[in-house]
C-alpha positions in Angstrom: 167.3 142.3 87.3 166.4 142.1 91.5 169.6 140.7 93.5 168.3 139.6 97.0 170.2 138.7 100.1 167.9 136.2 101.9 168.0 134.1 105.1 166.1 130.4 105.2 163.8 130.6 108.2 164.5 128.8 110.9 160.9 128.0 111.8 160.1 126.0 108.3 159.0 122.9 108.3 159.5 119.9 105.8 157.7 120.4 102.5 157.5 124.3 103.3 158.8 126.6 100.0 161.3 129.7 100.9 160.6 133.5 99.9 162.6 133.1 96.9 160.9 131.0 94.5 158.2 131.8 95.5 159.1 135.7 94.2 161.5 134.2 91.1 157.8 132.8 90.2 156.0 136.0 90.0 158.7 138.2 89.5 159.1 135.8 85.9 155.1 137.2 84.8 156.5 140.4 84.5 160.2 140.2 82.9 162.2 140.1 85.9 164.8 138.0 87.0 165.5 137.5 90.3 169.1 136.3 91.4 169.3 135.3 95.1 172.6 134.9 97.2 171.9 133.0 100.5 174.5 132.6 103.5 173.8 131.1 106.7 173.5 133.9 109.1 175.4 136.2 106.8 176.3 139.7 108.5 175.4 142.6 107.0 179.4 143.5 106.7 179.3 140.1 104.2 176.3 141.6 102.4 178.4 144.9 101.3 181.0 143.4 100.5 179.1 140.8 97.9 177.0 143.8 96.9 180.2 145.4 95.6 181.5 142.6 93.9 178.5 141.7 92.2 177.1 145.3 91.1 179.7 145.4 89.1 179.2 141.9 86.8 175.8 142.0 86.7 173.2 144.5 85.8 171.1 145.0 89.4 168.2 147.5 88.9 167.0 146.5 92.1 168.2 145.4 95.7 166.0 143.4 97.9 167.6 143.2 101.2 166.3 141.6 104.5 167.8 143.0 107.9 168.0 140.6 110.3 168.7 141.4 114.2 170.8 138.1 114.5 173.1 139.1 111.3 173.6 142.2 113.8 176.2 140.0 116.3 177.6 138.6 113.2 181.3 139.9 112.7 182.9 137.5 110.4 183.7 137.0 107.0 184.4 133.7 105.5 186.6 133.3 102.9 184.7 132.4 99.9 183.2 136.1 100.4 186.7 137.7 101.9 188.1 136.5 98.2 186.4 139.3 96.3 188.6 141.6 98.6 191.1 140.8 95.7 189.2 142.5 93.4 190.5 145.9 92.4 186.8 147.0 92.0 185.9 145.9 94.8 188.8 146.9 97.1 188.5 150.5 95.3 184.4 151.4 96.2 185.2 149.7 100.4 188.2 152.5 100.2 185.8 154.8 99.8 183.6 154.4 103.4 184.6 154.1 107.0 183.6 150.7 107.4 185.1 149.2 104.0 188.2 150.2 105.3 187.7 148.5 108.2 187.0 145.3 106.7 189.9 145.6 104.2 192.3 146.6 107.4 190.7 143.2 109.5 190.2 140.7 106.7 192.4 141.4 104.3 194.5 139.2 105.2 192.3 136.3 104.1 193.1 136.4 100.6 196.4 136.0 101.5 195.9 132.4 100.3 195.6 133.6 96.5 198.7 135.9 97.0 199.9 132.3 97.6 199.2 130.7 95.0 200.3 133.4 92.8 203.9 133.0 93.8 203.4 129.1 92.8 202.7 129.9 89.1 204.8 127.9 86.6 206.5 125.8 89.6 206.7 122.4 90.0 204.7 122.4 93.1 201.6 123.9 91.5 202.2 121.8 88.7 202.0 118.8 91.3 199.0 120.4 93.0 196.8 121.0 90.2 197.6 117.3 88.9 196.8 115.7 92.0 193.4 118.1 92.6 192.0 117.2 88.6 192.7 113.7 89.6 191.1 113.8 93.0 187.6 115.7 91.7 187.3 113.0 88.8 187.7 109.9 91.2 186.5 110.8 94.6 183.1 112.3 95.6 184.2 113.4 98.4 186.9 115.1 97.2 184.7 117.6 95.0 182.1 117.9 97.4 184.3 119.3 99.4 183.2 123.0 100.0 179.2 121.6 100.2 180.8 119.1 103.0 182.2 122.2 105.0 179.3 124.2 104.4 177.0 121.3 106.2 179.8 121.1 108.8 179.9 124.2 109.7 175.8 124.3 109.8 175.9 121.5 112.1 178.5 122.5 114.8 176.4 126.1 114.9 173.3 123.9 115.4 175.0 122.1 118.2 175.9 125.1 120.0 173.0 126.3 120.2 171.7 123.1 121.5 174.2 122.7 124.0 173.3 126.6 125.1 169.8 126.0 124.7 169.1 128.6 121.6 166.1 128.4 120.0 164.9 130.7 117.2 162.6 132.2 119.7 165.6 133.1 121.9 166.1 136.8 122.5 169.8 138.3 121.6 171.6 140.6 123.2 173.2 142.9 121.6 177.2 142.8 121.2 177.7 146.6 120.8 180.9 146.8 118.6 179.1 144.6 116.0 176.0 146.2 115.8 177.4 149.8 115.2 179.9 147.8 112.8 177.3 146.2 110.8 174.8 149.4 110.7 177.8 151.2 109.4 177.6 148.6 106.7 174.2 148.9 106.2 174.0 152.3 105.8 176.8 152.0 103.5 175.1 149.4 100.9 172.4 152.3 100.6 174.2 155.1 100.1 176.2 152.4 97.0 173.1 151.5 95.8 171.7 154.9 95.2 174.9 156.1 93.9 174.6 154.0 91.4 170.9 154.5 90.2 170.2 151.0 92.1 166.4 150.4 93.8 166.6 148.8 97.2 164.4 147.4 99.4 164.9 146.8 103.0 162.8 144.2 105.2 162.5 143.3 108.7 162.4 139.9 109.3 159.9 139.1 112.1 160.8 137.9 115.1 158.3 134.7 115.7 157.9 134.5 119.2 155.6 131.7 120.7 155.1 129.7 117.0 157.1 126.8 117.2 154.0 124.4 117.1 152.2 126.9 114.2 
């Protein structure tokens, strides 16, 4: 089984196919199955920390991994990701580097929301909750699209700042220090994880496109 980290271009155009079908496709011919987890401008802090989580439910034989200068002035971590710092598995292999303690130390915190809802169990106000959430998902769209709706949200207000700062794909970054060194540390982490535990990985540099917006 291949577990690849991917980023959509942002140079695609309509009716264009991504990377990872594409290799799903072939990958299939030969008895592999490719499992691909995609966030929008994920940093490479995110991608250790999913790695973590997920080489231990699934059995990975291979890592595909693209490296992306952008991802590099990432220094977030949203919370659907900053849940699995819950995990006891997980928590225990980021003890074990520099930077996973880091990110436990700064984001922890996050999955304070589940510590939450842990000290609802068997109340009334969970019972209340959970009644009121069932009944919502069945009877408004909306309602259980939520997390797709702040997804496209959030992709449109970083499309707008970039529009209002005049970003383009082809703009050149500079590069926020702290982050960078934060996210290499990361980086250099997933490896030494992945050969620890007999995992294959393969690192790719996205290229730049300068100049082929019209190509």
């Amino acid at each position: 089984m291949c577990l690849e980290g991917v980023q959509q271009r942002n140079l695609s155009k309509s009716g264009q196919e991504n990377a990872p079908p594409i290799l799903f496709r072939l990958l299939q011919k030969i008895d592999i199955d490719l499992i691909t987890f995609s966030q929008p401008n994920a940093s490479l802090q995110e991608h250790y920390v999913l790695f973590e989580y997920l080489k231990k439910r699934l059995p990975v034989q291979f890592l595909i991994l693209p490296v992306v200068f952008d991802d590099l002035r990432e220094n977030t971590l949203r919370l659907e990701i900053a849940q699995a710092l819950a995990d006891a598995d997980t928590n225990t292999a980021l003890a074990q580097t520099d930077i996973g303690r880091i990110i436990l130390a700064e984001h922890g915190d996050l999955t304070d929301v589940n510590k939450d809802m842990a000290a609802l169990k068997n109340t009334i106000q969970e019972h209340s909750e959970t009644t009121l959430n069932n009944w919502l998902d069945k009877h408004s769209s909306l309602w259980a699209l939520r997390s797709e709706i702040r997804g496209t949200l959030l992709t449109y207000l970083h499309v707008l700042r970039n529009t209002v700062f005049g970003i383009k794909a082809t703009s050149k970054r500079r590069v926020i220090q702290g982050r960078y060194l934060a996210n290499m540390a990361a980086l250099s982490a997933i490896i030494e994880s992945a050969k620890a535990s007999n995992i294959n990985i393969l690192l790719y540099i996205v290229p730049q496109c300068h100049g082929m917006e019209d190509t």
